[in-house]
N, CA, C and O of each residue as an XYZ file, in Angstrom:
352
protein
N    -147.594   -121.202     83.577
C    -148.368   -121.195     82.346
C    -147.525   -121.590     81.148
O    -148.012   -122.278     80.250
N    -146.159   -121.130     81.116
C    -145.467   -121.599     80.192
C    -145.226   -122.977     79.680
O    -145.040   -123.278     78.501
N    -145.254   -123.790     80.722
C    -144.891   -125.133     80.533
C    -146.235   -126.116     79.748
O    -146.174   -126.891     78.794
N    -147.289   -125.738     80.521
C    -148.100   -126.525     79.582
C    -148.823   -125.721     78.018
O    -149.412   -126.228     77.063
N    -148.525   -124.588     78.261
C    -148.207   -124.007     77.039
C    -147.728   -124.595     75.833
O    -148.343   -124.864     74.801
N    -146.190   -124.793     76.217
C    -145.040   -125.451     75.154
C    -145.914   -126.712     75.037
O    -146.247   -127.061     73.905
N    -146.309   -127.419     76.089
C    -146.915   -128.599     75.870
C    -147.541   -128.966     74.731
O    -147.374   -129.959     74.024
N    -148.634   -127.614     74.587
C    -149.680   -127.681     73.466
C    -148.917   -127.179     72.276
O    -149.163   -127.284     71.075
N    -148.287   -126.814     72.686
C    -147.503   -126.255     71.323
C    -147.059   -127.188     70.528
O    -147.414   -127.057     69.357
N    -146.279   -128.252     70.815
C    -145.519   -128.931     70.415
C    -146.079   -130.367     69.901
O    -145.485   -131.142     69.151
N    -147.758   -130.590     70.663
C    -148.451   -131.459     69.987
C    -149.260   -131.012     68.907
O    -149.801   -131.813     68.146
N    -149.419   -129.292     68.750
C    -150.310   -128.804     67.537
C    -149.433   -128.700     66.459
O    -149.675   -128.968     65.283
N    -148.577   -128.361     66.863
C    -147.464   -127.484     65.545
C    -146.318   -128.636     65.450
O    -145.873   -128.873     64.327
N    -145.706   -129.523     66.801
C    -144.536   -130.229     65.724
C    -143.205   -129.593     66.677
O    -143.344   -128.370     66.638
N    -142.302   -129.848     67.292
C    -140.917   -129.578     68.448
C    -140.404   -127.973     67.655
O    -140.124   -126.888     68.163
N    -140.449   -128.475     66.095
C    -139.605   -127.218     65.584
C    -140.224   -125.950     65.619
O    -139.549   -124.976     65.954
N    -141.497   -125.818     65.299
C    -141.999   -124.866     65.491
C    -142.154   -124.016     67.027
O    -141.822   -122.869     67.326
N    -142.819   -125.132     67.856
C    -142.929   -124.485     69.331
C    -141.686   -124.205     69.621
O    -141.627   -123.169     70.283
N    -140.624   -124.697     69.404
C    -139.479   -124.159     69.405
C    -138.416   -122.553     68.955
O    -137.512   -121.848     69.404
N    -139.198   -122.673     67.948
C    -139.399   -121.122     67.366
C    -139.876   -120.062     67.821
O    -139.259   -119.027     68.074
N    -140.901   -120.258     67.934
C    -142.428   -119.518     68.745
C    -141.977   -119.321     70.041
O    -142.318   -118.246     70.534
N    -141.070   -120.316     70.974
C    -140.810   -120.193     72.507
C    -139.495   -118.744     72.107
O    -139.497   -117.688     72.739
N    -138.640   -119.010     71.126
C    -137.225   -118.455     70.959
C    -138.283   -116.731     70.796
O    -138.146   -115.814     71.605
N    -139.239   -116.678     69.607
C    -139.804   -115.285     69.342
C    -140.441   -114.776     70.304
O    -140.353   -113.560     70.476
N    -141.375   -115.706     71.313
C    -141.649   -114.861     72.212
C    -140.725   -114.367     73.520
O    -141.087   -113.370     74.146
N    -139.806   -114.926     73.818
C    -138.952   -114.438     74.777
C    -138.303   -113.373     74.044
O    -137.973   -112.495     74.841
N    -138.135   -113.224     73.421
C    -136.901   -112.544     72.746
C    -135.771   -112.741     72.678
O    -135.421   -113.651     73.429
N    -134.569   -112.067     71.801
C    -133.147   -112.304     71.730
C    -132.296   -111.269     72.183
O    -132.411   -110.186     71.607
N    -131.682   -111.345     72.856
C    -131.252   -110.115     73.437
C    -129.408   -110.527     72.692
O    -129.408   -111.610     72.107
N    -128.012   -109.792     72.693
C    -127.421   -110.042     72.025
C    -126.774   -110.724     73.219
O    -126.887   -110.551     74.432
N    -125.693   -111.986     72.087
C    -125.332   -112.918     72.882
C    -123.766   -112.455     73.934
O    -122.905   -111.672     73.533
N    -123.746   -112.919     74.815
C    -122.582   -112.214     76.115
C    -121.887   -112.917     76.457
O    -122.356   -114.028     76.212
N    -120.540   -113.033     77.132
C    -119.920   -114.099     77.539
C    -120.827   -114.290     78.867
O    -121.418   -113.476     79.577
N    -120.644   -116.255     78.932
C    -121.179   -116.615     80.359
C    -120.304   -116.673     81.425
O    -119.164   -117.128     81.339
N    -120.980   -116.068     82.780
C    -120.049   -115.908     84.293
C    -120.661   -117.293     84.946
O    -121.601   -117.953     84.504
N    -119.902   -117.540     86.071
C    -120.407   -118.540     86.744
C    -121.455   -117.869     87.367
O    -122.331   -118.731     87.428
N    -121.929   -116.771     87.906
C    -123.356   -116.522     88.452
C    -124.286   -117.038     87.263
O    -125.153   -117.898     87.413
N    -123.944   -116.302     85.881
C    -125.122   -117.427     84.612
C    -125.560   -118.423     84.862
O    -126.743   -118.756     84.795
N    -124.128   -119.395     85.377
C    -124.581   -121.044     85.320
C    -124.956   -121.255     86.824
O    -125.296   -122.409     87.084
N    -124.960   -120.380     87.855
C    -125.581   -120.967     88.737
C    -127.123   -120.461     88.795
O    -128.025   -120.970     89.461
N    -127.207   -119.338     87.938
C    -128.975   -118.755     87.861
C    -130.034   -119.716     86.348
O    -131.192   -119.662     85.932
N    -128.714   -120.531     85.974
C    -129.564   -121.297     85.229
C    -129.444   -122.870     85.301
O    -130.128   -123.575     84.560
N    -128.508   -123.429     86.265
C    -129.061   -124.288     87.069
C    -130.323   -124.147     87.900
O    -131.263   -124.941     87.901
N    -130.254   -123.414     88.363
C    -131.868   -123.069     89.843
C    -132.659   -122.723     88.845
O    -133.784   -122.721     89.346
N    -132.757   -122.398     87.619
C    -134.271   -122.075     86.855
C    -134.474   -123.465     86.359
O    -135.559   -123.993     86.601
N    -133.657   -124.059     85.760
C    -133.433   -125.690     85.226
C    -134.436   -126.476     86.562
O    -135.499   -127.094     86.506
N    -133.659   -126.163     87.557
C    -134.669   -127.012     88.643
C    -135.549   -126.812     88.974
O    -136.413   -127.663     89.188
N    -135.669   -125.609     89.145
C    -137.393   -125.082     89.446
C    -138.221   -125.406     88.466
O    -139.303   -125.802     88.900
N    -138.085   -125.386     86.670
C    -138.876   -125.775     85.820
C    -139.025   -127.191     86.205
O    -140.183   -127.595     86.308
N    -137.973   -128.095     86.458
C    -138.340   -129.360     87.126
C    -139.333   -129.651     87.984
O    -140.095   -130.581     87.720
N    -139.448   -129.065     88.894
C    -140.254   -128.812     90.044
C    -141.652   -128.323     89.274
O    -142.610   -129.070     89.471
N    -141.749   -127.850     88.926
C    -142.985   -127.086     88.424
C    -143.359   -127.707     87.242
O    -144.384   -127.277     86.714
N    -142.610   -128.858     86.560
C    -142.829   -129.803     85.770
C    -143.751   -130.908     86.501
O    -144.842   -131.235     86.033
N    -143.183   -131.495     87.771
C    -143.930   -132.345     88.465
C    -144.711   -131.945     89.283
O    -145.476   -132.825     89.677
N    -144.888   -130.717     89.833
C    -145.792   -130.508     90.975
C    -146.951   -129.572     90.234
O    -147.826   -129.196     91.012
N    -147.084   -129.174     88.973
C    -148.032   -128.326     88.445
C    -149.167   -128.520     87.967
O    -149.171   -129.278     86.997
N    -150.204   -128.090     88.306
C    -151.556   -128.701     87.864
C    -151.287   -130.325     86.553
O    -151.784   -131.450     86.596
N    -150.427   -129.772     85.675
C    -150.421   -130.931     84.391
C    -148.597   -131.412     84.272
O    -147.629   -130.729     83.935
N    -148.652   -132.254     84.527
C    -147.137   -133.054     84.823
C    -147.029   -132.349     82.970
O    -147.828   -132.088     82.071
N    -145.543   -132.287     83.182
C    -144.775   -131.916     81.821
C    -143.683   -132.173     81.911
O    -142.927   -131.884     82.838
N    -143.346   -133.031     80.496
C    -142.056   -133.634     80.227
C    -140.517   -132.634     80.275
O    -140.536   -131.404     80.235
N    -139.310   -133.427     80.364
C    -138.336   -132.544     80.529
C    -138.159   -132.052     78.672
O    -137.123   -131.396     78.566
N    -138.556   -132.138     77.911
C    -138.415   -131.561     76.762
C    -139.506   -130.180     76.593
O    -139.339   -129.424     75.636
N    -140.269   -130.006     77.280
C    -141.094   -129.013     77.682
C    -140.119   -127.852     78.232
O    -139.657   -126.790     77.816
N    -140.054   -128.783     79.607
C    -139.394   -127.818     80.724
C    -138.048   -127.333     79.874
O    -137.878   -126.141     80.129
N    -137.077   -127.798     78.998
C    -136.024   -127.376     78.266
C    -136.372   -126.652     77.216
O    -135.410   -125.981     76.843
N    -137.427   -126.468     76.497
C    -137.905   -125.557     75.869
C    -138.000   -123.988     76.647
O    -137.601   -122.905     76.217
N    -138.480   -124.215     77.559
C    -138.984   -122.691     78.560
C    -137.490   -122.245     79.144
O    -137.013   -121.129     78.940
N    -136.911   -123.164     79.809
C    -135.902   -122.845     80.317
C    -134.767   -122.308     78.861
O    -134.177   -121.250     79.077
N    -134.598   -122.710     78.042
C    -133.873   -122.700     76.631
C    -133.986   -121.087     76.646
O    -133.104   -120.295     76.980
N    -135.407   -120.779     76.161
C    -136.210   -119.179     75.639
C    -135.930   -118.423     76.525
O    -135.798   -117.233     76.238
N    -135.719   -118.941     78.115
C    -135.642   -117.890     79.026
C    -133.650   -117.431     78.573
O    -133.047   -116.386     78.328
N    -133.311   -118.765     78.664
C    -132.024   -117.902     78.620
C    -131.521   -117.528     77.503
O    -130.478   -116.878     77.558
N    -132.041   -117.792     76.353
C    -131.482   -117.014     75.259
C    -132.034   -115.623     75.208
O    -131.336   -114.763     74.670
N    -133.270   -115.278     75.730
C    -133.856   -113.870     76.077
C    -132.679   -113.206     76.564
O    -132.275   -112.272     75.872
N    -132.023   -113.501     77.646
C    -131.195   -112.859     78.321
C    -129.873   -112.542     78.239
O    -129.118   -111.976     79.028
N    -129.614   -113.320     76.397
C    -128.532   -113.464     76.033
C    -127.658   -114.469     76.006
O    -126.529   -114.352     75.530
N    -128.133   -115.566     76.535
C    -126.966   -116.773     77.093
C    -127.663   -117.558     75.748
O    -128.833   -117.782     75.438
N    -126.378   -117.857     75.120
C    -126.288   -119.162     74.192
C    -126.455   -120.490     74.908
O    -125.672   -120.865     75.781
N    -127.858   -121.417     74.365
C    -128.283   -122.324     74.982
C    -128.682   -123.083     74.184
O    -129.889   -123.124     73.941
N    -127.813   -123.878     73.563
C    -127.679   -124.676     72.638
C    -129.143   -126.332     73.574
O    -129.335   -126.625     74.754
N    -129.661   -126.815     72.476
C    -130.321   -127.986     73.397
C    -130.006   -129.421     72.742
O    -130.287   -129.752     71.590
N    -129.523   -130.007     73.473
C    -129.469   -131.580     72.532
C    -130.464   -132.626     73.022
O    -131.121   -132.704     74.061
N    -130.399   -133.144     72.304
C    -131.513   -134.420     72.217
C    -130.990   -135.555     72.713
O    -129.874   -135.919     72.340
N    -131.426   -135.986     73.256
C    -130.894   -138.049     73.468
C    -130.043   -137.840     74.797
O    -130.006   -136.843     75.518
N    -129.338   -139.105     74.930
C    -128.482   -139.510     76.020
C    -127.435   -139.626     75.820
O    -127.171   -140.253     74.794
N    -126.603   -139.255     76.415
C    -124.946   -139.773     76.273
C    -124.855   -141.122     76.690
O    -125.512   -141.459     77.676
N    -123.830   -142.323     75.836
C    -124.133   -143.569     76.368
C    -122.836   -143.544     76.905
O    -122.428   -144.489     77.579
């Protein structure tokens, strides 16, 4: 539900806002140092939002899926900075 959620979010309101709104509803929990179990439990959520990006009733872009995935882990404390564009 989340994903096409952000979806609508972000065509009613505008990236910055749903962006906001994703950060307030997860919550902030205080920020922690990251272990490698972090980065391997947020690789496998990274992919599964992938997965559930393409296989879910409504295909959703990876700026979606990085929104949800973003909120989940700053909920949990992990600083999850998001950038935009490509490295050339």
């Amino acid at each position: 539900m989340a994903l096409p959620a952000t979806g609508g979010l972000i065509r009613l309101f505008g990236f910055k806002c749903a962006a906001h709104f994703c950060d307030r509803l997860a919550g902030r929990a205080p920020l922690r140092p990251t272990s490698a179990q972090d980065l391997g439990e947020a690789e496998s959520l990274a992919r599964l939002a992938g997965i559930a990006g393409r296989r879910g009733p409504v295909s959703v872009s990876c700026l979606r899926q990085a929104l949800v995935v973003r909120a989940w882990l700053r909920g949990h404390g992990l600083d999850a900075p998001l950038k935009i564009g490509r490295r050339r």
